[in-house]
C-alpha positions in Angstrom: 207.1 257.5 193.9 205.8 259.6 191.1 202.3 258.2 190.3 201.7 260.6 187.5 204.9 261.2 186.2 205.7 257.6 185.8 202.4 256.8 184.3 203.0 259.6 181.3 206.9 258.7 181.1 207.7 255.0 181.5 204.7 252.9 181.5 203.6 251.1 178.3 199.7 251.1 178.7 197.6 252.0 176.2 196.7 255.5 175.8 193.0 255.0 176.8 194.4 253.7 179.8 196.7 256.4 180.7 193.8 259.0 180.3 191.4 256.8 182.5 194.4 257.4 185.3 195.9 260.3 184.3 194.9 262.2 187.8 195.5 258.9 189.6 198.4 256.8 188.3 198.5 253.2 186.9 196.8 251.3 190.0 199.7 248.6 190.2 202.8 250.8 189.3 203.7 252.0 192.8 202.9 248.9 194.4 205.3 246.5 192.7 207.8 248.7 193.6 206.8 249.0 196.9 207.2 245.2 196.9 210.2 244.8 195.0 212.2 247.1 196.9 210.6 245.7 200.6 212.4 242.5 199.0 215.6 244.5 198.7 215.7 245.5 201.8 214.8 242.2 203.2 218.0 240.6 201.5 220.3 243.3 202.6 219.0 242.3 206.4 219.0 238.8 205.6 215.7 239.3 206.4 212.0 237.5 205.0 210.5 239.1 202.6 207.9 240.7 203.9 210.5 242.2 206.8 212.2 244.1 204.6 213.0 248.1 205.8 212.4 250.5 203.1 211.3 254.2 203.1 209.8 256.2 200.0 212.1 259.3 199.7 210.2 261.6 197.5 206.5 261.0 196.8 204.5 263.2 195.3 202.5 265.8 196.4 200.8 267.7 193.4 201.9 268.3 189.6 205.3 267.4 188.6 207.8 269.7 186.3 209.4 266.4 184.2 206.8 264.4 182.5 205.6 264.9 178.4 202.5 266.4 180.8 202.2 267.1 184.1 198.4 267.2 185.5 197.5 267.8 189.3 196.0 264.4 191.3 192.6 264.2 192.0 191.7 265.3 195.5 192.7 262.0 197.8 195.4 261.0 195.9 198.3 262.0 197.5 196.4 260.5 200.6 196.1 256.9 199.0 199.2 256.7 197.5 201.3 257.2 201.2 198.7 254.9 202.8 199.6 252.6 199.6 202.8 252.6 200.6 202.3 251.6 204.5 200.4 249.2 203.6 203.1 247.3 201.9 205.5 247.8 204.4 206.8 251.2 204.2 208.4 253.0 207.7 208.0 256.5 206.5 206.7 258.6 203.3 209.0 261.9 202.3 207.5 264.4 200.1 209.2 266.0 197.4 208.9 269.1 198.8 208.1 270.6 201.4 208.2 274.2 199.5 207.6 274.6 195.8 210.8 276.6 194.4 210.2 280.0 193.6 213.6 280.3 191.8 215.7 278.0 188.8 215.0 274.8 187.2 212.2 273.0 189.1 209.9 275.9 189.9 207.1 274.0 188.5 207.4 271.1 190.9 205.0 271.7 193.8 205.2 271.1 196.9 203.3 270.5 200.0 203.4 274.5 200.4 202.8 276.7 197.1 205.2 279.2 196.3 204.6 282.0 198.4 204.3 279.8 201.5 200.3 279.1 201.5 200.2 275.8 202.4 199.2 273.6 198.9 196.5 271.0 198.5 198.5 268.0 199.3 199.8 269.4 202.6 196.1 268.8 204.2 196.0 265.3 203.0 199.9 264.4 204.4 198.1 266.4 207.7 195.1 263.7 207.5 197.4 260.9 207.2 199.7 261.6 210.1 196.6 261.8 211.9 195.1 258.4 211.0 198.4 256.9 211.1 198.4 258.0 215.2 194.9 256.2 215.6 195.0 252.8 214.1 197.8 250.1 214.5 200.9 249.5 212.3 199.8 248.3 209.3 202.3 245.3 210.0 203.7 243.2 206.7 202.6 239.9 207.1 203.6 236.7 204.7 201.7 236.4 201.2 200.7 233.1 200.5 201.9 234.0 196.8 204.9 235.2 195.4 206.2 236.5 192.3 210.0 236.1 191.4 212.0 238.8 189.8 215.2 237.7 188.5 217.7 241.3 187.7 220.0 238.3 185.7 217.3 237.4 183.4 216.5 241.4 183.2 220.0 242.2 182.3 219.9 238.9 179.8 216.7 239.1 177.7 217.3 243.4 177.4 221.1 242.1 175.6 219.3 239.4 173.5 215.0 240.8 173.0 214.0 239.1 169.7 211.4 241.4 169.6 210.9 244.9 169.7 208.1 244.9 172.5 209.8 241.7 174.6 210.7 243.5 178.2 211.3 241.5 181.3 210.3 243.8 183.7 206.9 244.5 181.4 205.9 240.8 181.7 206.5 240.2 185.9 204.8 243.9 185.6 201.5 242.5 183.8 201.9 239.3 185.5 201.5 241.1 188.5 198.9 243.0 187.7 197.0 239.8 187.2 197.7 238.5 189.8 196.3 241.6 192.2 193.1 242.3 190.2 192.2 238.9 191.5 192.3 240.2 194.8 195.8 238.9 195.8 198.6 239.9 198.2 202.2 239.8 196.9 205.8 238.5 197.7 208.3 239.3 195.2 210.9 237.3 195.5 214.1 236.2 194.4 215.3 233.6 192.0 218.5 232.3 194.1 215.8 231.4 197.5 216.9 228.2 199.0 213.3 227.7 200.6 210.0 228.8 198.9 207.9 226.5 201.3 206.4 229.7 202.7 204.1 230.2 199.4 201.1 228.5 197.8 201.5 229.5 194.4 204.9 231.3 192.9 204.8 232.5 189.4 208.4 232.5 187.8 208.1 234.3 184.2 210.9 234.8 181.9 213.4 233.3 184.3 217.1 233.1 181.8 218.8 230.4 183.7 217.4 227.5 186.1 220.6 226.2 188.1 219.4 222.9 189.2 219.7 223.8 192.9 217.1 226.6 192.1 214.8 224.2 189.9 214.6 221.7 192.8 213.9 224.3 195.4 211.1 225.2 193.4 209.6 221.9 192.9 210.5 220.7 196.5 208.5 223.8 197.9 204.9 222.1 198.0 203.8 225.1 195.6 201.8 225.2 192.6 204.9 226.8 190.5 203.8 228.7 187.2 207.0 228.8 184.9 207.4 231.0 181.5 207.6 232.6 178.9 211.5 231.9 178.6 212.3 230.0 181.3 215.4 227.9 181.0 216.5 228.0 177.4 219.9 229.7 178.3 222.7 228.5 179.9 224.8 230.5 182.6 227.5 231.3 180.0 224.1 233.2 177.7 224.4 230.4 175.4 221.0 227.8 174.1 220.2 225.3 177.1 221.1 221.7 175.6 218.6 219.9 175.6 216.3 222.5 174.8 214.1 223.8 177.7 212.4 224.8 180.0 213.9 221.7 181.4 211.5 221.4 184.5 211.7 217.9 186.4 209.2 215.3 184.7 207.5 217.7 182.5 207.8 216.4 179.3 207.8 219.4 177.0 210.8 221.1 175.4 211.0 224.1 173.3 211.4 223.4 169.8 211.7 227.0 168.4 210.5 230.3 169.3 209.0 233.7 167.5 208.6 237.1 168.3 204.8 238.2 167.5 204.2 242.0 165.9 201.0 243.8 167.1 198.8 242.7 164.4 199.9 239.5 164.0 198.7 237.5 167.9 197.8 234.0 168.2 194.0 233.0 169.0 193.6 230.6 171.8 191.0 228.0 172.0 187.6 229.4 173.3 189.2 233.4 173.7 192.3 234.8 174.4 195.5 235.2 172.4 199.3 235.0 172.8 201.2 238.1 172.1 204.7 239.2 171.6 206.5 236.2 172.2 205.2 232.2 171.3 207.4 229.1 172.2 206.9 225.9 170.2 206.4 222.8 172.6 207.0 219.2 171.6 206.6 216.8 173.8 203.3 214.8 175.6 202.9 216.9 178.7 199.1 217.3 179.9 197.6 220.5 178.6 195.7 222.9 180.0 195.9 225.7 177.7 196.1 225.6 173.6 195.3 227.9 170.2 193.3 227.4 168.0 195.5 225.1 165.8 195.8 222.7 168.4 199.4 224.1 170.0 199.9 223.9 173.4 200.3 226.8 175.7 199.3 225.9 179.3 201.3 222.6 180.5 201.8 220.5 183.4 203.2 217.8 186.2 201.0 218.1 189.1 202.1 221.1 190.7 204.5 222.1 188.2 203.4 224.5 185.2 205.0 226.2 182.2 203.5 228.6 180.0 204.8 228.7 176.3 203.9 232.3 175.6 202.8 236.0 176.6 199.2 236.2 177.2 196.8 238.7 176.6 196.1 240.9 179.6 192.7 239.7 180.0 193.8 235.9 179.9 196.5 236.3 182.3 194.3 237.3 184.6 192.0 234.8 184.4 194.9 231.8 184.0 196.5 233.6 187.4 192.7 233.2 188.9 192.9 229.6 187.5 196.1 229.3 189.5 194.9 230.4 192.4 192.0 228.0 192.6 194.4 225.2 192.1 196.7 226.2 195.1 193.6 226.5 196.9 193.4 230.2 197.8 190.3 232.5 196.6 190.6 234.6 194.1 188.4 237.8 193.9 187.9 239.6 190.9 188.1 243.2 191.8 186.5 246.3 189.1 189.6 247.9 187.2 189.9 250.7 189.4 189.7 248.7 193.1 193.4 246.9 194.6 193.3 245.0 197.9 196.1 244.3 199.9 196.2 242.5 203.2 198.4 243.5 206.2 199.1 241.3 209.8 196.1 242.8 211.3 194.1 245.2 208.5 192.2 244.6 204.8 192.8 247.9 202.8 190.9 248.8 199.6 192.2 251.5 197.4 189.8 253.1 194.8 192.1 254.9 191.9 188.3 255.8 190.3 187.6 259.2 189.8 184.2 258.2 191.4 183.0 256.2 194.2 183.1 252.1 193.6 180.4 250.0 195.0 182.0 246.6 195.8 179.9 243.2 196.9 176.6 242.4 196.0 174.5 243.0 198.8 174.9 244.2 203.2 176.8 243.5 205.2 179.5 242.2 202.6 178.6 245.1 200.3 181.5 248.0 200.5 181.0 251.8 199.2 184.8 253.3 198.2 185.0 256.9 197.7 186.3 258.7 195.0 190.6 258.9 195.1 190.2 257.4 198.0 191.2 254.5 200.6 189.8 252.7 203.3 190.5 249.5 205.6 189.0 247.3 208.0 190.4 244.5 210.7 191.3 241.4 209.6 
């Protein structure tokens, strides 16, 4: 878990974005793979997926030696970001290191002790945390009433076959995600192969390659509202097109009559706001519409509980078509600022502020909530 490194290296936010966080760390990078890999571990038990055993190896304490740049957290970081990871189920945080090397390659790298052995900023903060971590209760997974599948197949698939430059698998379950938590929600990521997804409210299955028909009618047997697309079903197992055309999902009429990869400069306006990006499908069929551009194509489309979405969406959209979604399965949403994630344990609500300044959440006492700086906090459920 390198916040900071990660964020300069690997993530494909925009550079305004990346500045805003550049002493924090993209606010929804460490947590999907907290929750992807709690999922791992799950599986390898045979476990649910919020049982899963994991530990974060190496998290960072201070500056790193490996990104383009490599700036120093803000004061509190390196506090959030191990409570982060309790919070979604880790059993212990390691620190990458204890010592900053005073010799060879990574003598850059710091450490929870400086070079000459003076202890280094982020060694007070692990201090504070082993503290806290004494005083309240495990902060005990418990079952998200949403899930989010990610499917290594399809990764593997759609990285051999793009169509466009800027189509990445893990980039759209990424952003999806991200919708998803700044509306205030707890995650599951999942599996594509789960014989049972009764468990969940609403699953949100993006980009999945191949839909065996065991998986399909798990999916629409699980009482769910299940959100499918962009690129579901139109392959077959073998990587070649799905005859007939997809998605394929039981009794929605729609099918994918052809598909294009959008450049930058080139999206497609929605009705009302909102655009597609990166990647449009082209829908025949009479399935009820929800969604639709501005030349009357539809984007948004639906059985009851079963949905597909014919495109990328814009950041902005997805989150308010995942709030949409929400409302439907009968949860509530709650549209948190940019820089405030929530994320709900057995027994304890945790906030995490990744603003450089304090965040003033709720409109008035006693629901009204003051988060520090770089900082976290929690109450009882």
């Amino acid at each position: 878990s390198y916040p900071l490194g990660f964020l300069m290296d690997r993530n494909e936010a925009p550079e305004d974005f990346k500045s805003r966080f550049a002493r924090q760390g993209d606010p929804d990078f460490q947590a999907f793979h907290h929750d992807l890999y709690r999922t791992c571990g799950a599986l390898r038990a045979q476990e649910k997926p919020q049982n899963g055993r994991w530990w974060v190896m190496e998290q960072q304490p201070g500056p790193v030696n490996w990104a383009p740049w490599n700036p120093a957290p803000l004061p509190g970081m390196a506090r959030l970001w191990a409570w982060e990871a309790f919070a979604h189920g880790a059993e212990a945080v390691c620190y990458f290191r204890w010592r900053q090397a005073p010799f060879a390659q990574e003598q850059q790298h710091s450490g929870l002790k400086r070079p000459d052995n003076a202890p280094a900023p982020g060694l007070a903060e692990a201090a504070q945390v082993a503290r806290e971590l004494a005083e309240i209760p495990d902060a005990e997974t418990a079952p998200s009433p949403v899930a989010l599948i990610f499917d290594y197949d399809s990764a593997y698939a759609w990285e051999t076959q793009p169509q466009g430059k800027d189509f990445d698998y893990f980039h759209l379950v990424f952003e999806t995600y991200r919708a998803l938590r700044k509306n205030g929600l707890s995650i599951d990521i999942i599996p594509a192969d789960g014989a049972d997804f009764s468990a969940y409210k609403l699953i949100f299955a993006p980009g999945l390659l191949h839909l065996a028909p065991e998986r399909l009618a798990a999916l629409a047997d699980s009482g769910a509202h299940v959100v499918f697309g962009p690129r579901t079903g139109l392959k077959t197992a073998e990587f070649s097109t799905a005859l007939p055309l997809g998605p394929g999902i039981p009794g929605l009429q729609a099918r994918v009559s052809h598909v294009e990869s959008l450049p930058p400069a080139h999206p497609v306006r929605l009705q009302g706001a909102g655009h597609v990006w990166k990647w449009f499908e082209h829908l025949e069929g009479d399935a009820d519409v929800l969604l639709e551009t501005d030349a009357g194509q539809p984007v948004l489309v639906h059985k009851e509980k079963l949905f597909y979405l014919a495109g990328w969406l814009d950041p902005i959209t997805l989150e308010s078509t995942a709030r949409l979604m929400a409302i439907k399965a009968g949860l509530e949403p709650v549209s948190v600022p940019l820089d405030l994630r929530v994320r709900d344990t057995a027994t304890h609500r945790f906030w995490f502020n990744y603003s450089a300044s304090s965040v003033t959440y709720g409109i008035a006492p006693p629901e009204q909530r003051v988060i520090p700086a770089a900082s976290v906090v929690w109450e009882p459920l």
